[in-house]
N, C-alpha and C positions, 0 to 999 in steps of 0.2 A: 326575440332577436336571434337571428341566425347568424354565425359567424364561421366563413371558411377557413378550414386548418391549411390555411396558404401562404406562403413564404412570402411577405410585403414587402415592398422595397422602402428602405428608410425615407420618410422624408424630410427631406437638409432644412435644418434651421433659416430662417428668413436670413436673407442677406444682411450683413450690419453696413449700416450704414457709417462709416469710415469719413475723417473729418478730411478738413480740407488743406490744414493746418495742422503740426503736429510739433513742429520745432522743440525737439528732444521731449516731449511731454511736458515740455513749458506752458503752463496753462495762465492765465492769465487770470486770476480767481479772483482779486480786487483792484481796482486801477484807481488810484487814490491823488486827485492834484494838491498837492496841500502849498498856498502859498504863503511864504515865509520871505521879508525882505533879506532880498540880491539872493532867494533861491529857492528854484520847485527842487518837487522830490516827486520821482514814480516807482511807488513801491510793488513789489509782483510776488507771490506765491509760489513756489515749485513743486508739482505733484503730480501722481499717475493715475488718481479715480478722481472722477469730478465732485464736486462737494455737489451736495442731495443725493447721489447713490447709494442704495439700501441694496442687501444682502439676508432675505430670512430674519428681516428686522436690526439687522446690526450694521449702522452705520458707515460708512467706505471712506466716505468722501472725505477728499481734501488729505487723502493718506496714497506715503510711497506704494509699490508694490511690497514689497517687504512688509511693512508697517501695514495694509490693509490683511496681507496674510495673517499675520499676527492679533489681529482685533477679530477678524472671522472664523478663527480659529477657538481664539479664549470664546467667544460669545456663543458658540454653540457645543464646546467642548460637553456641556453636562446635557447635551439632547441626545448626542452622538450613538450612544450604550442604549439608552431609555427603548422597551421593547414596544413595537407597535403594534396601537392597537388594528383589528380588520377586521371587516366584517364579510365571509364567504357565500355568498348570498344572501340566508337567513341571518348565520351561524356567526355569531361575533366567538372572537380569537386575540390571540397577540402572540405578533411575531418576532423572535430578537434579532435584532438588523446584522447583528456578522454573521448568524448561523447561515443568512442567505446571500452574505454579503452585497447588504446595503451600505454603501459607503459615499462620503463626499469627496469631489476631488475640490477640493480647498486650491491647488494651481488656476485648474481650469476656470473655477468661478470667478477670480480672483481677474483671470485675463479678459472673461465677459464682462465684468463689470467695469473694467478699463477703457473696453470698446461704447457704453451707455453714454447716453448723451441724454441728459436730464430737461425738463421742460423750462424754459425762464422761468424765473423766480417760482421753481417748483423740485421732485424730486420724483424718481424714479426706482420702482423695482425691479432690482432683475433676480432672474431665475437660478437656484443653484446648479451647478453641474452634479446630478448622482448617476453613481453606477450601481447596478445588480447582478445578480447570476440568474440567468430566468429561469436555468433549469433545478434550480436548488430552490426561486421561490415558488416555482409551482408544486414541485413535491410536497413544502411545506404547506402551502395553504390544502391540497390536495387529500393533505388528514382531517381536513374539517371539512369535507363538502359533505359526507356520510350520501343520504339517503336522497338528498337535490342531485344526485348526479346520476349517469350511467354512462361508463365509456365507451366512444364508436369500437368498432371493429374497421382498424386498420386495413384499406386495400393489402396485399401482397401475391407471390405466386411462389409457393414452393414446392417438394419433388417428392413423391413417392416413388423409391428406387430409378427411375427414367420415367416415371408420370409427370408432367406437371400440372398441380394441383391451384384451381384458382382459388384464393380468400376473397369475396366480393365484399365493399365498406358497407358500414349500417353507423347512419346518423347517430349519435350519441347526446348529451349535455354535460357539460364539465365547465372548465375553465380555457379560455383563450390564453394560450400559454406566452405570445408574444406582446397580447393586449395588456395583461396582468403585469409584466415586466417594464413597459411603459408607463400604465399608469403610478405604479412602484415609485418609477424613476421620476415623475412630475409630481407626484403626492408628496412624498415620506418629505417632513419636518414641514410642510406648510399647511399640512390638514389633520386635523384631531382623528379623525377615523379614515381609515382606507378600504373603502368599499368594492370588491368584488365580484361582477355577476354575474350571476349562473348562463351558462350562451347555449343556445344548438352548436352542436359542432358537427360540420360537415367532411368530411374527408375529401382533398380535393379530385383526388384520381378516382374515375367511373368506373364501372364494371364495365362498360366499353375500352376502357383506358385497359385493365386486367386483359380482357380477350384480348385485346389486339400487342398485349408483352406475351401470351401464353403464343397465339399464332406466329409472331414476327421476331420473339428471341427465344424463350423458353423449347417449345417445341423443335427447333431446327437445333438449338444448341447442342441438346443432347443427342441427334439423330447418328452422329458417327463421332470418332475421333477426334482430337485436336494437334498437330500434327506442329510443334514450335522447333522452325529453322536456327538454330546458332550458327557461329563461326568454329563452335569446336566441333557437332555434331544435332544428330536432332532427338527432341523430346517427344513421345508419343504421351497424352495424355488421355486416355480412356473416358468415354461418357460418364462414365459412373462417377469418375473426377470431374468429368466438368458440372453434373447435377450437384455432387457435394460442393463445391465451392462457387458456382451462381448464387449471389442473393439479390431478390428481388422482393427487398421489403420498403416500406412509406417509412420518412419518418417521421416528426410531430406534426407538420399540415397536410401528410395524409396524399406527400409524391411518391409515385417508386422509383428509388433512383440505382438500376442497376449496376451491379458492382461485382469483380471478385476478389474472393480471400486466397491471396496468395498462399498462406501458408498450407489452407488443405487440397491448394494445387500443387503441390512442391510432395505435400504428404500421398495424394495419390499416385504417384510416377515416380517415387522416390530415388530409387534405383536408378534410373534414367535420367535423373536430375543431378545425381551425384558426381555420373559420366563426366559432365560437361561445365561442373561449378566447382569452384576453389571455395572451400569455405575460408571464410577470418577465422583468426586467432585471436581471444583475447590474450594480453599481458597480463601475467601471473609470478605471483610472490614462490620461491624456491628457498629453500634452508639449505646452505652448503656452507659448511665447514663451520659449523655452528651459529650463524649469521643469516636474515633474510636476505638474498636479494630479487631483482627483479627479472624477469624474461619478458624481451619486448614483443609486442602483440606484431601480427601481421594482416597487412588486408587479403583480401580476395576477390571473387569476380562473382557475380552471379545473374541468371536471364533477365531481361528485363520484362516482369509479369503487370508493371501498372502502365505500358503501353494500350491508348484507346483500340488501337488497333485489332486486338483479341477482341474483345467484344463484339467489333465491327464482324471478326470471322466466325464467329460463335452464331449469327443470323446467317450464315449464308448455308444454302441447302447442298453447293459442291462438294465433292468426296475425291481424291480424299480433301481434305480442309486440311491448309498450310498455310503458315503467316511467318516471315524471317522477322526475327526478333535479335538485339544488341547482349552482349555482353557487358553488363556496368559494374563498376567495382562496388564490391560491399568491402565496408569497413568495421573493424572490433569496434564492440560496445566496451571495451575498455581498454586505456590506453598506459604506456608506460609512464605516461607524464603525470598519468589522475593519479597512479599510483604512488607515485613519489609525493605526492602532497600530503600521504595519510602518515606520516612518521611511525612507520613500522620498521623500527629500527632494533631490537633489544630486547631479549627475554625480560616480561615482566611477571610471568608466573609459570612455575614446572612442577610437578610431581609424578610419583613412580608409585606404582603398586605391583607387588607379589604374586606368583602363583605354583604351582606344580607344573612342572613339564607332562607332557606327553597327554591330557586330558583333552577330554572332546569340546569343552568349553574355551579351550585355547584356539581354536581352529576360530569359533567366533569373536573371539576378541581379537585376534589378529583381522577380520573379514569388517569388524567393524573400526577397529582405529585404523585401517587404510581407508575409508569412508571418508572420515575427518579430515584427514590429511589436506591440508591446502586450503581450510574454509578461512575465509576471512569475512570480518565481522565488521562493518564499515559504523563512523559514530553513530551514534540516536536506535541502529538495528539490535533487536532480539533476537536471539539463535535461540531454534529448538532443534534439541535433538532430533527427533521422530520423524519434523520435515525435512532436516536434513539428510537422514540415511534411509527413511523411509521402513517400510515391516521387513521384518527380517524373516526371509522364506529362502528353502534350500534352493532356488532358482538363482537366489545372488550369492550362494555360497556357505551359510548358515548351517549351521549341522545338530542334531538332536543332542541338548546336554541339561542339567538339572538345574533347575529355577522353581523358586517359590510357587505355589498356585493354589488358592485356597488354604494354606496355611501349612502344606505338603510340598516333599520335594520332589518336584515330577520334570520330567524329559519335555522338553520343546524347540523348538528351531530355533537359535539366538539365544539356547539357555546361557548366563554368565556374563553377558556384556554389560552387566548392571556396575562390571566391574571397570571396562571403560568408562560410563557415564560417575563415577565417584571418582576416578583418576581424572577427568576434564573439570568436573564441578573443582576440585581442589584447585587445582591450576587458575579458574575463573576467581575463586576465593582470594586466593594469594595475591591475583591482576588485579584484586580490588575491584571488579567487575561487580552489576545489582543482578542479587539474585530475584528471579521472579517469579521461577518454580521448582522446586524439586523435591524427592520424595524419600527420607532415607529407608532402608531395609525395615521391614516389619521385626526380623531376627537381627540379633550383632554377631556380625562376622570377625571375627581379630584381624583380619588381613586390611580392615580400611581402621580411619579414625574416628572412631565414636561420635555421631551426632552429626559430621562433616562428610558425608557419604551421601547418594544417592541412587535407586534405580529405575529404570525403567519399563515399563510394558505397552508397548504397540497395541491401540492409540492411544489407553486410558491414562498413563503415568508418563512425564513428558519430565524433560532437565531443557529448562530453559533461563538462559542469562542475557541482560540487555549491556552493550557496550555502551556507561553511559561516560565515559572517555574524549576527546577532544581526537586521540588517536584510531588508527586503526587497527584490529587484532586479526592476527594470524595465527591459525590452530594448529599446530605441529604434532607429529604423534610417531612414534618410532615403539617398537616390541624387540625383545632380546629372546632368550629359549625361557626364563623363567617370570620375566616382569613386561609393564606397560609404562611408556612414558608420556606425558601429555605435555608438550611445552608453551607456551602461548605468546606470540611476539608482538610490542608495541611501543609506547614508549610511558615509561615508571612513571606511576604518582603516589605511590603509597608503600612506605613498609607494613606486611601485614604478618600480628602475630594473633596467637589462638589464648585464650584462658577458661580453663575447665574449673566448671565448680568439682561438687563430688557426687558419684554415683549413689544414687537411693532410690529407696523402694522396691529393693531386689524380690524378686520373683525367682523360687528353685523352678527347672524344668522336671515337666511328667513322662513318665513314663508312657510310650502308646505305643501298641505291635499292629500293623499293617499286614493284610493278606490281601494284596494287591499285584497286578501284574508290573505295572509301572512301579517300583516302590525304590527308593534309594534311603538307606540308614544312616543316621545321625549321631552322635556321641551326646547332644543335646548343652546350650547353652543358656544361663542363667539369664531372664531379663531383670532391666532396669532403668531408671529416669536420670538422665543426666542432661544440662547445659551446658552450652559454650557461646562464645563473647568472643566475635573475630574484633579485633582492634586496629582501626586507621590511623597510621602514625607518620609524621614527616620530620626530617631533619631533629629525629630523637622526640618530634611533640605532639603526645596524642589528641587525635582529631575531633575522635568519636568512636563508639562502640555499638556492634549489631548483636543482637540475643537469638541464637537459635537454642533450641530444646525440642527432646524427645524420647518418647517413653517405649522401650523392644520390650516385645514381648517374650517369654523362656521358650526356648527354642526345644520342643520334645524330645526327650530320646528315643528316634523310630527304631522300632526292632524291625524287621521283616518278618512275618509268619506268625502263625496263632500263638498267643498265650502260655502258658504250658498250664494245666492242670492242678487244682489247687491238690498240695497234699491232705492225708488223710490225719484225723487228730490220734492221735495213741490210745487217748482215753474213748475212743469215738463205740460205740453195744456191736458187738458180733454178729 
């Protein structure tokens, strides 16, 4: 069986047939004369499913809407989760229904089976309403096809520098990605097995269809410039921008539907785009006078590049090629108003750490807490360091200073900022924030707190904390000639204090001499294993308690330079 990868048009449910009669959903379910002297009685039922309507075996009839939700709902409650089984051609499977979100709409069904009109003195099924994700369940079935399958090759036409290159399609066998999702939606809960099978899959667009996008767009589009009229001025965009941002790819029934990507038309002409566009502003949180507040966002304007119109001019062979295109406002992805909902109101964790003026590792902690400055950390988000400020290289500012490296103190770009990332961890500590990574010193340094410190190394060593908060946090960072501050605004839920057990297992440091060009000396410090117990406390009552622990190693005394010579013994023969 061959099945083309072509866009089907749905087709609509049979008409229902709709009564003729409906008076409020007055149904008239027994009509009873009972005669009794000097008096009949006509007794009536009131209800919204006709008594014999079935639902997946669970009875409807003679119930409100309400009340039939509520029966169709308990009745298949424990099928709901149950993973289903399928079989992918050969290859039996099971699949679990939310991973691909198979769900029932319990409304929907609920409202077909109100429209059922049952047989006299008989009863009727009807069908549930399900919904799917077709693209979630073809992937998943898609790990069980293994060796029954082989995927087409998509038509497409793409650009080697101003070539345009055609992909011609080759039949394949797989899965019918929109058949599979259908039967999904009529199968699941009314068939023990859900059978899938293997199809030809043809791609619908020909290698005729290819020639004739390569001759009638591809080709002409890049032959010259593209030349966008505004009202403020005009945009030249270069061939090589419009190759880079043509795409002319199928997608799953195998059309090409072509299209551009705005933004690596904006990135080829950059310059030229900037002339004649406003960017937006988001709304951004500001610390003034020791308080968040808010700066409100502004829109702007910019071309309008999902006019069909470009396209149309991108096929035509005249030079130069110009199309008057509008100005339409773009608007901030973030507003003053989103902002005001996150209650970022109130320092809820600050710390300070030490240093010596005038050092070269000062240059980078200053380079990296201006980095920080301003992050905000919206509820449910993980912040890592690393993605946020990204490698520290003398291009952003970083300057060569002494950081750990194989167990040595050697010069690197961003040596010392390990001393920001223990200044922010504490503050995230304090904010009661969940720690999810971080990494303390291999050595102890005195200038942080024992075990509550962290650093980092671009990519391998990461300080990441998750905001698991109702609020939003705002990452403050301010430097003096000697210290670092981190403050972090949001709104309070925890008093947090520290409790250290005791230091054990001391390790004296070695002695070790260095003849090295890079070498920096050490006075050397003693390791040791110690614990701490951050505690969650509210309105004086402790909540809970987290255990961190960690064991430094003795930090060597480096000498610079060879050895010195053992002396000679007194007693030693002539």
């Amino acid at each position: 069986m061959a099945t083309e990868l072509r866009a089907r048009p749905v087709v609509p449910p049979l008409a229902r047939r709709r009564r003729t009669v409906r008076r409020r959903r007055l149904v008239i379910a027994v009509t009873l004369l009972v005669v009794v002297p000097g008096l009949v009685t006509l007794r009536t039922y009131a209800h919204d499913v006709d008594r014999g309507v079935r639902v997946l075996g669970v009875d409807l009839g003679g119930r409100s809407r309400a009340e039939a939700r509520q029966a169709l709902e308990a009745g298949v409650a424990g099928r709901l989760r149950l993973p289903v089984a399928v079989k992918v051609g050969t290859e039996p499977a099971v699949v679990d229904p939310a991973a691909v979100g198979l769900t029932l709409d319990v409304p929907a069904t609920v409202d077909r089976a109100m429209e059922a009109t049952p047989a006299p003195f008989g009863g009727v099924d009807v069908e549930p309403v399900v919904h799917v994700d077709a693209g979630r369940l073809f992937a998943a079935l898609m790990d069980h096809l293994g060796p029954q399958g082989d995927a087409p090759v998509m038509p497409a036409v793409r650009f080697d520098g101003l070539r345009p290159v055609p992909v011609y399609p080759e039949q394949g066998r797989g899965l019918d990605r929109l058949g599979a999702a259908r039967l999904a939606e009529s199968g699941w809960l009314r068939r023990p097995v859900l059978e899938f099978p293997v199809v030809d899959l043809v791609p619908h667009d020909t290698r005729a269809d290819v020639d004739r996008l390569v001759r009638e767009l591809a080709t002409p589009a890049v032959a010259a410039p593209l030349v966008l009229a505004t009202p403020r001025g005009e945009v030249t965009v270069p061939a090589a921008g419009i190759a880079s941002a043509l795409r002319l790819e199928s997608g799953p029934d195998g059309v090409i539907v072509p299209a551009l990507d705005t933004a690596a038309l904006r990135r080829s002409a950059a310059a030229a785009f900037a002339r004649v566009e406003i960017p937006a502003t988001d709304a951004r949180f500001e610390v003034s006078g020791g308080r968040p507040v808010i700066r409100a966002e502004s829109d702007g304007s910019q071309v309008d590049l999902a006019a069909p119109r470009l396209l149309d001019a991108l096929r035509s062979t005249a030079t130069p090629r110009r199309v008057e295109v509008p100005l339409v406002p773009s608007h901030a992805a973030t507003t003053a108003a989103s902002l005001a909902t996150l209650g970022v109101s109130a320092p809820v964790g600050t710390f300070t750490t030490h240093f010596e003026p005038g050092q070269p590792r000062v240059v980078n902690i200053r380079t990296m807490a201006e980095a920080l400055r301003g992050t905000l950390i919206r509820p449910g988000e993980t912040f890592s360091l690393n993605q946020r400020v990204g490698e520290r290289t003398h291009a952003k500012g970083y300057v060569d200073a002494p950081g750990i490296e194989d167990g040595k103190i050697k010069n690197s770009a961003g040596g010392g900022v390990s001393q920001v990332a223990t200044t922010l961890f504490n503050a995230a500590y304090l904010a009661g924030l969940e720690d999810v990574e971080h990494h303390p010193h291999s050595y102890y340094f005195d200038r942080y707190p024992a075990v509550i410190e962290a650093t980092v190394v671009f990519p391998s060593l990461d300080l990441r904390v998750r905001n698991d908060g109702p609020s939003g946090i705002l990452i403050d960072t301010a430097t003096s000639e000697d210290s670092v501050t981190v403050t972090l605004y949001g709104t309070k839920r925890y008093d947090i204090t520290t409790v250290y057990g005791p230091r054990t297992k001391p390790v004296a440091p070695k002695t070790v001499y260095l003849q090295e060009a890079d070498c920096n000396p050490t006075a050397g410090e003693p390791g040791f294993t110690q614990e701490a117990f951050r505690v969650f406390s509210r309105d004086g009552k402790e909540l809970r308690r987290e255990r961190f622990a960690w064991r430094y190693d003795a930090e060597p005394h480096f000498i610079c330079g060879a050895a010195p010579a053992p002396s000679s013994s007194p007693n030693a023969p002539a």
